[in-house]
N, C-alpha and C positions, 0 to 999 in steps of 0.2 A: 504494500500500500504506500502509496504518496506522502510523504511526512507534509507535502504543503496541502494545506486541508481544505483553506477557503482565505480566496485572494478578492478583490473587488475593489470597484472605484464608485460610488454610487450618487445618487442626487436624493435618497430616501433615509430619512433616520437609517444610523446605525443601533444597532444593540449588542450589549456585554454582554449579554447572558448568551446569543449566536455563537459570537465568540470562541466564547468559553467552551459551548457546549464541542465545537468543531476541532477543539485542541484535546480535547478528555480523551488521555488516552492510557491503559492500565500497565504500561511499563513504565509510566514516567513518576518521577518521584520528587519531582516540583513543576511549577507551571507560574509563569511571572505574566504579567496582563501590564501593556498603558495606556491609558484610556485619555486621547487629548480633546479638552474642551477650549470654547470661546469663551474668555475674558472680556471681561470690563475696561479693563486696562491695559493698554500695551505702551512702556517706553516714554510713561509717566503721563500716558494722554490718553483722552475718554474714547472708548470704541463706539460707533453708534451702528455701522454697518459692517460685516465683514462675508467675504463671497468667495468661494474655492473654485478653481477649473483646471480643470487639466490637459494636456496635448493627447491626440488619439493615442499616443504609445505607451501611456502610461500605466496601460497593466499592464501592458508587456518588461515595461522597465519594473514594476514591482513585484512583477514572476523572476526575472531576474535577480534583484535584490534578497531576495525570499531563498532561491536555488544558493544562491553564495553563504547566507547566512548559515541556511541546513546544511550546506559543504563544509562549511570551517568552525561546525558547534555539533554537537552528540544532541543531536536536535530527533523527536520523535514525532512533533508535530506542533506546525505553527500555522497562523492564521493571520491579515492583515487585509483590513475594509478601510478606506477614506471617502469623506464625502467631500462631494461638490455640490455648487451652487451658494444659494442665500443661506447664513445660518446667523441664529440668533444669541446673543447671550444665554451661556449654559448650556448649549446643542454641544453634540459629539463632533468633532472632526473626523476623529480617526481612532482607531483599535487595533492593537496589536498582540498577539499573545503567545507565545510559543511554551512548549512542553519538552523537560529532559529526564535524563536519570536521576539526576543531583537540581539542588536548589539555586547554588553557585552558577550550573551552566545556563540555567533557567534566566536566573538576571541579566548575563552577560551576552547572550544571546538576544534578547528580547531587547536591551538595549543597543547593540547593534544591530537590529530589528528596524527600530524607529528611528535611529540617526542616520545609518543608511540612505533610510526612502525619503524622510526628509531630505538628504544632500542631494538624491539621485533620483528620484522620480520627480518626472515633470509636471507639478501641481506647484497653480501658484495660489497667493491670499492674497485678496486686496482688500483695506483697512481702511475705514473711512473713519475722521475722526471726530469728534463734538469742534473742533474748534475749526473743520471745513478743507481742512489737511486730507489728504489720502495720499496712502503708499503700497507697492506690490512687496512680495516677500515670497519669497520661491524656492524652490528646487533647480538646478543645473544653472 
């Protein structure tokens, strides 16, 4: 079986319990999850809008990212959804969660997980702010 379990780019709520449930796997003997939401504040300034989109390639660059991590981690099963589109204060962005033997490989995996796609997958944000400012903030 596939240790990538469930990949996606979506425009629909995410959910942690999907997640979760797509990484449950009975050899693993920890399971690390990060669950990034939209703030209030970014960079000492009030968020009012903030909107995700991504390049067509962009599962493909987070199948990618996904294949490297389970290459270079005793990885038995990982998972990774981001949304696109309008989101609101407190909305999911994105979900990450991978399953190992050990708890150690579990963090470090799943944190190179999320720093990864963040640097490499072609999703960007753009920030609009209370005070009329906006700015992008991306990947590649």
């Amino acid at each position: 079986m596939d240790v990538i379990r469930l990949l996606g780019i979506r425009d629909t709520p995410l959910s942690v319990d999907e997640v979760l449930r797509a990484v449950g796997d009975h050899t693993a003997g920890g399971t690390a999850i990060f669950v990034g939401t939209v703030r209030e504040e970014d960079q000492g300034k009030a968020v009012t809008l903030l909107s995700y989109s991504a390049h067509p390639t962009a599962e493909q660059e987070l199948r990618r990212v996904a294949e490297k991590v389970a290459a270079d981690h005793a990885v038995t099963a990982l998972a990774a959804v981001h949304r696109v589109g309008d989101l609101e204060l407190g909305d999911i962005a994105v979900v990450v969660a991978v399953a190992c033997p050990h708890r150690g490989e579990a963090f470090a995996a799943c944190r190179r997980l999320i720093d990864d796609l963040k640097h490499e997958v072609p999703i960007w944000k753009h920030q609009v702010f209370a005070d009329g400012t906006s700015e992008w903030v991306g990947a590649c």
